[in-house]
C-alpha positions as CSV (number, residue, x, y, z in Angstrom):
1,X,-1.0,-10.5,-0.3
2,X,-0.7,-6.7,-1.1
3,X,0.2,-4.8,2.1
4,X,-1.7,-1.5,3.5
5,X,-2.3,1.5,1.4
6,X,0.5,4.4,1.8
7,X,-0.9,7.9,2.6
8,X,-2.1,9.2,-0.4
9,X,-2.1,12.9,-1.8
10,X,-5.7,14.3,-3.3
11,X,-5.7,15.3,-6.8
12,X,-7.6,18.5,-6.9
13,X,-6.8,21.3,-8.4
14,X,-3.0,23.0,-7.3
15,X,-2.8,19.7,-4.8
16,X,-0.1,17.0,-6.0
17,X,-1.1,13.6,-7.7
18,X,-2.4,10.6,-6.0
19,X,0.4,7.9,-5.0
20,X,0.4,4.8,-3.7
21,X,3.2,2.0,-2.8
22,X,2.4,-1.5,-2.0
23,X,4.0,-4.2,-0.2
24,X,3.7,-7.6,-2.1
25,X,5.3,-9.4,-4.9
26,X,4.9,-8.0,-8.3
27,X,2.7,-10.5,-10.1
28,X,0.4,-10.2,-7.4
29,X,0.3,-6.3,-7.0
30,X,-0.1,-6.3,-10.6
31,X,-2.9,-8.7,-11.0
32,X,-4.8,-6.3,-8.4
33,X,-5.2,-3.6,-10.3
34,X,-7.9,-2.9,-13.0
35,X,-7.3,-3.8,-16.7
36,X,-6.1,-0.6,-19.0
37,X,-5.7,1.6,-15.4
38,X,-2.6,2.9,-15.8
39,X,-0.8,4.9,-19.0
40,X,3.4,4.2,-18.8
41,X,5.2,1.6,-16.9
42,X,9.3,2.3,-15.8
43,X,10.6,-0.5,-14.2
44,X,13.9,-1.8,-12.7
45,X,13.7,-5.7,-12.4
46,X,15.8,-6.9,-9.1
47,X,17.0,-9.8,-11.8
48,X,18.4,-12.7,-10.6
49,X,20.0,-14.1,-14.0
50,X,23.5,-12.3,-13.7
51,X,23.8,-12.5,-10.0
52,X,23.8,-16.3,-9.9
53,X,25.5,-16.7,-13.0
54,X,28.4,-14.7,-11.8
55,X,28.0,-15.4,-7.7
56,X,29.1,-11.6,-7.6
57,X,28.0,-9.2,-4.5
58,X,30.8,-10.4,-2.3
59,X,32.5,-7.7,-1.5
60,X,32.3,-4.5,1.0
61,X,29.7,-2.6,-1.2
62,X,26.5,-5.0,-0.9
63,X,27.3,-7.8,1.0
64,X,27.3,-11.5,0.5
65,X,25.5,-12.8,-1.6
66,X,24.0,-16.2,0.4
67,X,22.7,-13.3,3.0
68,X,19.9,-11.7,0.3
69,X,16.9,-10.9,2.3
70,X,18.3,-11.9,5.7
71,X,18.0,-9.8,8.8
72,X,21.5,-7.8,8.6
73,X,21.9,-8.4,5.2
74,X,22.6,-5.9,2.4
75,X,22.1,-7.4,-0.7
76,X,18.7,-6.7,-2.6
77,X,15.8,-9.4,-2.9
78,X,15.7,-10.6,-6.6
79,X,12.8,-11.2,-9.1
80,X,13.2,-15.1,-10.3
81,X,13.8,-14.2,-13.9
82,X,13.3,-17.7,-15.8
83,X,11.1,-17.3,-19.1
84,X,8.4,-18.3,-18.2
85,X,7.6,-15.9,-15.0
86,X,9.3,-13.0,-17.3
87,X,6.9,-13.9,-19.8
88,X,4.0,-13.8,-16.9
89,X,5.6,-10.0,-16.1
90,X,4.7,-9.2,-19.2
91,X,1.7,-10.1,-19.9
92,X,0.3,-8.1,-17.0
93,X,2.4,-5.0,-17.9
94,X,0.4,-5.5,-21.1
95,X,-3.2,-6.1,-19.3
96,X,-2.8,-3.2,-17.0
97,X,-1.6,-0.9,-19.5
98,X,-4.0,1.5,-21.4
99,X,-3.6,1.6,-25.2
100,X,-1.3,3.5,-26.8
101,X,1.1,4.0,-23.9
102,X,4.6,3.1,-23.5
103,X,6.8,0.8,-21.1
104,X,10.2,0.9,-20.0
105,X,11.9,-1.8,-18.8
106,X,15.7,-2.0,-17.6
107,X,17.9,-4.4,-18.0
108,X,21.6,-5.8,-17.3
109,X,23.6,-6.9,-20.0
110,X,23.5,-10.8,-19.0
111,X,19.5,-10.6,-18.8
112,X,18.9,-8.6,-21.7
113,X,20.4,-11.6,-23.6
114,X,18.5,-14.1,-21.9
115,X,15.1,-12.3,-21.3
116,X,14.9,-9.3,-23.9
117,X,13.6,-10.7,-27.0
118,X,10.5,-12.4,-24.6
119,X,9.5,-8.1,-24.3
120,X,8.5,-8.5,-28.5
121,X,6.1,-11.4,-27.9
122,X,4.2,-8.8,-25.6
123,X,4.6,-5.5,-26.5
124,X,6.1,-3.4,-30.5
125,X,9.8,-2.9,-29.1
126,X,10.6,0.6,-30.6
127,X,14.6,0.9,-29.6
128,X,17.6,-0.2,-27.4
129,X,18.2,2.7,-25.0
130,X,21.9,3.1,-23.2
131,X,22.0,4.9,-19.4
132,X,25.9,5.7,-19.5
133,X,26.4,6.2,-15.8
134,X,29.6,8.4,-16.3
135,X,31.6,6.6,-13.6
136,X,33.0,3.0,-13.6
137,X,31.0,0.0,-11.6
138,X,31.7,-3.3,-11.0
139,X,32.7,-5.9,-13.4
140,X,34.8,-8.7,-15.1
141,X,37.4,-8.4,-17.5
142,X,35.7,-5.0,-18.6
143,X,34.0,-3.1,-15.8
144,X,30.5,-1.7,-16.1
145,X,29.6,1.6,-17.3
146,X,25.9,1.0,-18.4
147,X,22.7,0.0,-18.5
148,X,19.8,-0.9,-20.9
149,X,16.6,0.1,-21.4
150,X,13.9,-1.9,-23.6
151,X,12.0,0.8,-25.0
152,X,7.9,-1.0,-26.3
153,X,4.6,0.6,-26.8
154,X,1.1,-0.8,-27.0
155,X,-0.6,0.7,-29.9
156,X,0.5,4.0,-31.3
157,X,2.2,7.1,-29.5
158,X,5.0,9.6,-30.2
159,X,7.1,11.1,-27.3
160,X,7.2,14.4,-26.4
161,X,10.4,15.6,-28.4
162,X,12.0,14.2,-31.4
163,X,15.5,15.0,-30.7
164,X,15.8,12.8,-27.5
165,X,19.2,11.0,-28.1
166,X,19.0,6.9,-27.1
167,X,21.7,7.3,-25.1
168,X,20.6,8.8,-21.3
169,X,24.4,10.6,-19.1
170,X,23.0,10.6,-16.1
171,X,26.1,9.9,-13.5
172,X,25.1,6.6,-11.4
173,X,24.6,7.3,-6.9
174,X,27.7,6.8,-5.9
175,X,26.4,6.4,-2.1
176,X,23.3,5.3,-1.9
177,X,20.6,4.4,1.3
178,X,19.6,1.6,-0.8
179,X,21.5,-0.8,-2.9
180,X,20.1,-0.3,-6.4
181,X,19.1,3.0,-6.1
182,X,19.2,4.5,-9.3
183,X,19.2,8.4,-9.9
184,X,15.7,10.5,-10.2
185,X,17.1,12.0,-13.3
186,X,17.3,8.6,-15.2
187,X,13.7,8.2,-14.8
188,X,12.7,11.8,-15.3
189,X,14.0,12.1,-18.9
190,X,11.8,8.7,-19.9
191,X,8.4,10.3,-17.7
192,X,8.7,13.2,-19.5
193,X,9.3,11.8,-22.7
194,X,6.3,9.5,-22.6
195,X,3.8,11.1,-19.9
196,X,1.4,13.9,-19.7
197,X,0.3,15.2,-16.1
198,X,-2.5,13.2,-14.6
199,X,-1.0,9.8,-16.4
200,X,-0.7,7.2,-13.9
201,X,3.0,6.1,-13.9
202,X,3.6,2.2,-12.3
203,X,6.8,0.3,-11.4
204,X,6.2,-3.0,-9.5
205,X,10.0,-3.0,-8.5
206,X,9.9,0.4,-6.8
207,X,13.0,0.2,-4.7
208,X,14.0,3.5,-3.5
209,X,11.1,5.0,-5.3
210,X,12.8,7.2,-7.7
211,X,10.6,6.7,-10.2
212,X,7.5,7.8,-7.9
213,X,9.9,10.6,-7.1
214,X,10.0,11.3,-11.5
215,X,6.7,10.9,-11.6
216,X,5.4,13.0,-9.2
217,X,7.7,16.1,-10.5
218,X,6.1,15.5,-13.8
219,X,2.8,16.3,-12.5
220,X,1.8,12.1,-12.7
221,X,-0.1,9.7,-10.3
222,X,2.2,6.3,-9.3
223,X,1.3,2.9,-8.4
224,X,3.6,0.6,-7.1
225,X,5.2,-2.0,-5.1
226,X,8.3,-3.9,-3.8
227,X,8.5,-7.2,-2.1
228,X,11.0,-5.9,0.5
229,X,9.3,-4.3,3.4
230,X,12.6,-1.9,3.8
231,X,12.6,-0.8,-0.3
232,X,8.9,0.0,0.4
233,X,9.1,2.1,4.2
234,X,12.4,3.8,2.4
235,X,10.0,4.2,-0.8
236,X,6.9,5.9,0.8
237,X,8.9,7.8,3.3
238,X,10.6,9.9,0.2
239,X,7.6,9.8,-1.5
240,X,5.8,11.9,1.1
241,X,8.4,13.9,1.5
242,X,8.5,14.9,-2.2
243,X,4.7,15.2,-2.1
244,X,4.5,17.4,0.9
245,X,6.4,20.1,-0.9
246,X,9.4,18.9,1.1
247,X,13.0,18.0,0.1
248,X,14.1,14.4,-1.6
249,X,15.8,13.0,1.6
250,X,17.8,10.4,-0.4
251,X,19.3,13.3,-3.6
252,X,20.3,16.8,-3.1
253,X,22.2,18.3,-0.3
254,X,19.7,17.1,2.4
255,X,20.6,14.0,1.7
256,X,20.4,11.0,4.5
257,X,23.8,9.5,4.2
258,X,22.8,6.2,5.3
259,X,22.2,2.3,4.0
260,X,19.7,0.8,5.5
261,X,20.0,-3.5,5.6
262,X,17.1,-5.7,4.6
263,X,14.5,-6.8,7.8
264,X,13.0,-9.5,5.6
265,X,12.8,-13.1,5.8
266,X,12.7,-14.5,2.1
267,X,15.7,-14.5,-0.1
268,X,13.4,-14.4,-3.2
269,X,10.3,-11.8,-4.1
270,X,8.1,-14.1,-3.6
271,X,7.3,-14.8,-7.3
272,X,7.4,-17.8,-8.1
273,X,4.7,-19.4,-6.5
274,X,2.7,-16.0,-8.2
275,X,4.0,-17.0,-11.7
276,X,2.5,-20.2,-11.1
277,X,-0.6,-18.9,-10.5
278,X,-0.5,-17.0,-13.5
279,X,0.8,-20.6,-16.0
């Protein structure tokens, strides 16, 4: 069930773009909206794959692992990333995006391998894009320094610039209100690579809503949701903030220097029972 409406911004002239940021599993927010309503989708799966596989997240910097989605826990809620509810991602990324468009999706290296090739059954994979984060992160054996990007289209469309590298330095949040906050820079070199103002940008794994935050500074419209109710009061706080003229309170020298903890009661987003829906 999709949860209330966030205070939206009008659209006239010299006013910023309309937002909104939902609370609700993704299949379900997704299978809300209108066929062909919005024109680029950046996303940042919560994947589950890599976690599970590697029982990490023990440590000081997110928590234990068992407590994901517990009161007083700090580790993220995960997306149940078998093949089959990827696949059902997909094909709603596909139905709800216009033609000619393009959609990013992010991965980690463990789910790229499992769940990457599944994005060329739905969508014409263009390239392999790498975020170097400039400073170590976790790891085994070799410790992490990047991320991936599966760059698709449906139909036809260049980007904005033809000497755009496929390889994205944007330095990763070293303290961060929310654990997988990722930097508003990331996501504004792909908006404005692939977005005009007035597209309608969507991410149905909004987190910390930087990518509202890139899409709003591009002049765009956002839709999207997170199943964590903290991801999503964290999310539309910023988001007002941003759209209000006011300062980013989680980047910049204002700042909140805090980490909140999850207040919700599932340890999954919900999706399964969604994906089975959509089989």
């Amino acid at each position: 069930m999709i949860g209330p409406m966030a205070a939206a911004v009008s659209t006239e002239a010299n006013e910023a773009p309309l937002w909104r940021i939902d609370h609700g599993d993704c299949l379900a927010f997704l299978q809300s909206l209108p066929a062909a309503s919005v024109d680029l989708v950046v996303t940042d799966p919560a994947y589950s794959g890599m976690n599970r596989h590697l029982m990490l997240g023990r440590g000081r910097i997110v928590g234990r692992y068992s407590d994901a989605g517990r009161p007083g826990g700090r580790w993220f809620q995960e997306f149940q990333d078998d093949p089959e509810t990827f696949r059902a991602l997909l094909r709603e990324l596909h139905r709800v995006l216009r033609d000619d468009r393009h959609v990013y999706v992010m991965f980690d290296s463990y789910s790229l391998l499992s769940l990457g090739h599944l994005v060329r059954e739905v969508f014409d994979v263009k390239n392999l894009l790498v975020w170097d984060k400039a400073l170590l992160g976790m790891g085994h054996y070799y410790r992490r320094r990047h991320e991936l990007i599966v760059f698709a289209s449906k139909g036809k469309r260049p980007l904005s610039r033809r000497d755009l590298p496929d390889i994205v330095r944007v330095p990763r949040i070293t303290t961060a209100a929310y654990a997988t906050q990722k930097p508003v820079a990331l996501f504004e070199t792909l908006v404005r690579a692939s977005a005009e103002p007035g597209f309608v940008v969507c991410d149905p794994f909004v987190g910390s809503g930087s990518t509202a935050v890139a899409a709003l500074r591009a002049g765009c419209g956002f839709r999207g949701c997170d199943a964590s109710e903290e991801a999503v009061a964290l999310a539309r706080e910023r988001v007002a903030s941003i759209a209000g003229g006011g300062p980013d309170p989680l980047e910049g020298p204002y700042r909140v220097k805090r980490r909140r903890t999850a207040e919700t009661n599932s340890s999954t987003s919900g999706v399964p029972s969604a994906a089975a829906d959509a089989r």
